[in-house]
N, C-alpha and C positions, 0 to 999 in steps of 0.2 A: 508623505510617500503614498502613490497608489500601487495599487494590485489588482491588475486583470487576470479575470479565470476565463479562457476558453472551454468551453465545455462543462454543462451542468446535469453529470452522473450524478449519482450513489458518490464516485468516491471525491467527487468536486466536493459534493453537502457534506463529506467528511470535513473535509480541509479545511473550506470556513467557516462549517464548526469550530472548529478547535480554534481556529486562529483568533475567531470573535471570542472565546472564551479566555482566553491566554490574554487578550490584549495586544494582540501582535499588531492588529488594527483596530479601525472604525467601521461601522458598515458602509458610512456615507465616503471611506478610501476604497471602496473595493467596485471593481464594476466588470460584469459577467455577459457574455456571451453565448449564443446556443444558436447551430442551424434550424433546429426546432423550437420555434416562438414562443409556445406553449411552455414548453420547458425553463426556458430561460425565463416568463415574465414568473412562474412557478418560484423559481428559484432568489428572484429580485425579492418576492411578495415576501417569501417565507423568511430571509434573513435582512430583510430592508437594504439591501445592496443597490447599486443604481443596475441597468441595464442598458448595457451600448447599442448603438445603432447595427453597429457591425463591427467584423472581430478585428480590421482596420483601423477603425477609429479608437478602439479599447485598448489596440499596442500602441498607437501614437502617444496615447494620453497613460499608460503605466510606467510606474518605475521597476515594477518584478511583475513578469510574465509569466502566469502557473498553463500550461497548457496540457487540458485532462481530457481529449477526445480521442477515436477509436484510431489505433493501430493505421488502419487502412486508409485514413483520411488524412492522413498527419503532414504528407508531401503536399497535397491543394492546399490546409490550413495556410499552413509553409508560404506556399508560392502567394498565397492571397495578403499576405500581413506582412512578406520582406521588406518592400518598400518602408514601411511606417516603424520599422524594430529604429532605436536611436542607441548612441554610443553612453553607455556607463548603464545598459538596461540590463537586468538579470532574467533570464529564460530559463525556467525549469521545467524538463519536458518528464512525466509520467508513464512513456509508451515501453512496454517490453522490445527489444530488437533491435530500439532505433539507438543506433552506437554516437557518440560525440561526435567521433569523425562525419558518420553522416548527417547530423545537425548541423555542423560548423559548413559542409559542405553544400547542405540545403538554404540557409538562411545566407551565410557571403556579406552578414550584416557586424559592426567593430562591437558584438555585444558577448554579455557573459552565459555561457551554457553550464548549464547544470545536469545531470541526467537522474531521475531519480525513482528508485520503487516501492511506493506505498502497497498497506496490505487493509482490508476490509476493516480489522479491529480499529482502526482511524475514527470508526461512524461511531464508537463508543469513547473516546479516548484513548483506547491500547493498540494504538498503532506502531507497526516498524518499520521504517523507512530509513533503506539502504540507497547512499548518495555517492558520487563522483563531480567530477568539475573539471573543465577543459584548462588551457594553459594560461586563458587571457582572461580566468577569472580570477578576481583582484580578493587578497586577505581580506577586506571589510565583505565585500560580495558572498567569502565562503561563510562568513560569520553571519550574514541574514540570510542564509540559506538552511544554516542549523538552526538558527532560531523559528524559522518559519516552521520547519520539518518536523521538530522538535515540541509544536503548538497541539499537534494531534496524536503526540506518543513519546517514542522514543526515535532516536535520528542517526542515526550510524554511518560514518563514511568509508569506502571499502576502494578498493583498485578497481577500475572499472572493468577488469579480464574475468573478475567474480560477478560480475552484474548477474547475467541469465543465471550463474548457481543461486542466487539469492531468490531469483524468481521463483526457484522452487522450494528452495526450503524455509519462506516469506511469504511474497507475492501471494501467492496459489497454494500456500500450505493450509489457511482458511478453510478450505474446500475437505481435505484430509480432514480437520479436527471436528468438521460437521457431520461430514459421515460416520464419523467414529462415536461421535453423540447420538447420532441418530439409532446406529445400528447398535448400541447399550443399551437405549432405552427401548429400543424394540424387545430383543431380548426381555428386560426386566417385564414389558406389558406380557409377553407370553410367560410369562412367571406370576401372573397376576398383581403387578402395581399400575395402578393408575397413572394413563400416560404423560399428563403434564408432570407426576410426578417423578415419574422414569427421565422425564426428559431432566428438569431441575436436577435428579441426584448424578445424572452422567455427566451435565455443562461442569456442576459445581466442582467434580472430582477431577475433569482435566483445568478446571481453574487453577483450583487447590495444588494440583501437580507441579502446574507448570511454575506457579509462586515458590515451590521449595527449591525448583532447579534453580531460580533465578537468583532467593537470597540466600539458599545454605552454600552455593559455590560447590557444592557438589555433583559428583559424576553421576547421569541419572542410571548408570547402572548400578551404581552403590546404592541411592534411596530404591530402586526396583528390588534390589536383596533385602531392606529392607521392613520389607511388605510379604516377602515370600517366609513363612514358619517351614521348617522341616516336615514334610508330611500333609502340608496344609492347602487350606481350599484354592488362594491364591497363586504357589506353586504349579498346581495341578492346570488351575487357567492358563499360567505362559508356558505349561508344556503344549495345549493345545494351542495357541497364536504358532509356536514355532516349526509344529508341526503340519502346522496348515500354511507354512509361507507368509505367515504377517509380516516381517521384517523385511523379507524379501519382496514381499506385493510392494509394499511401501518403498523401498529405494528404487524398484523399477520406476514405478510411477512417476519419481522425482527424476531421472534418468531422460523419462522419455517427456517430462515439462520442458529441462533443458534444454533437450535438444531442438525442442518446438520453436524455445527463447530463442537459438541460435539463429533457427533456420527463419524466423521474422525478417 
């Protein structure tokens, strides 16, 4: 089985990371694409993958289609490589916005669409990646699509009506937990610690956090109580988050990712 990646981002070098690590494939099954040469021969070098001629010749010859390029280009990739899509092929397209129905209606080729949204933790391993599948994608097809998704995290399959919510509180939620690193460890330097050190104690705490939400199954506002003593210094912190709109800053934000996802 081969695997063509159009498009050699950050979150392409996620993908087949994971996948060369998992054993999902081989490098000498995988072969990549980029309209930028550079990039792609970059990306050939670094994970020993072949590099196709062009993104034509690399759907003729795959059996699953990862396609990781930008939002805005998605319809020319489309229109360039329809010809060459073949019957029993699986397409998994990465783009925020671009709904099934508008795959199914761009491509017009007897293949299997996937829709899916990876999140940056990928390039580490701790990826989440929220998936859907059109009508005429086949049982064995949804099961190499977990497994593939699955190679750089965790893989979760949702209704496709939820897609753009995932963007936000997935996709683009990365971006939240960096600022929120960021802006701890500032704090703590103005508090006098050293800032690699500031930085390590904020990453490690939303680590730490976010492992208790996953394996005690509990509500994270139970573990937030706690952490809150009667009369104590942590208390006193989520009085000031609440009163300064943290909670609030935070779902707007996610609100208006949404609506962004929609309106793609």
């Amino acid at each position: 089985m081969k695997t063509g990646i159009i498009g050699c981002g950050n979150m392409a070098r996620a993908i087949v990371s994971g996948m060369l690590k998992k054993g999902f494939c081989k490098p000498g099954e995988v072969l990549a694409a980029d309209a930028a040469l550079q990039a792609a021969q970059a990306f050939a070098r670094d994970f020993g993958v072949r590099r196709a001629e062009s993104n034509r010749a690399l759907c003729a010859e795959s059996d699953v289609l990862l396609l990781a390029v930008k939002p805005q280009v998605y319809e020319a990739v489309i229109e360039d490589i329809r010809e060459a899509c073949h019957e029993g092929q699986l397409i998994i397209s990465i783009a925020p916005g671009k709904s099934l129905a508008w795959l199914v209606e761009k491509f017009q080729a007897p293949v299997g669409l996937v829709r899916a949204m990876p999140n940056t933790p990928a390039m580490v391993g701790e990826g989440l990646t929220a998936w859907c599948c059109g009508e005429n994608v086949t049982e064995s097809q949804q099961k190499l699509a977990q497994k593939l998704l699955s190679s750089f995290g965790r893989a979760e399959a949702v209704p496709e009506h939820l897609m753009d919510a995932v963007v936000a509180v997935s996709g683009s939620s990365p971006a939240y937990a960096f600022i929120m690193v960021e802006a701890m460890a500032d704090a703590a330097v103005a508090q006098g610690v050293p800032r690699q050190q500031a930085i390590a104690f904020a990453a490690q705490a939303l680590l730490g956090s976010a492992k208790m939400v996953l394996e005690t199954g509990r509500h994270p506002a139970e573990l937030k109580d706690m952490v809150c003593s009667p009369g104590g210094t942590t208390i006193e912190a989520v009085r000031m988050l609440e009163k300064t709109g943290f909670r609030s800053s935070l779902m707007e934000a996610m609100d208006a990712c949404w609506k962004k996802s929609r309106g793609m």
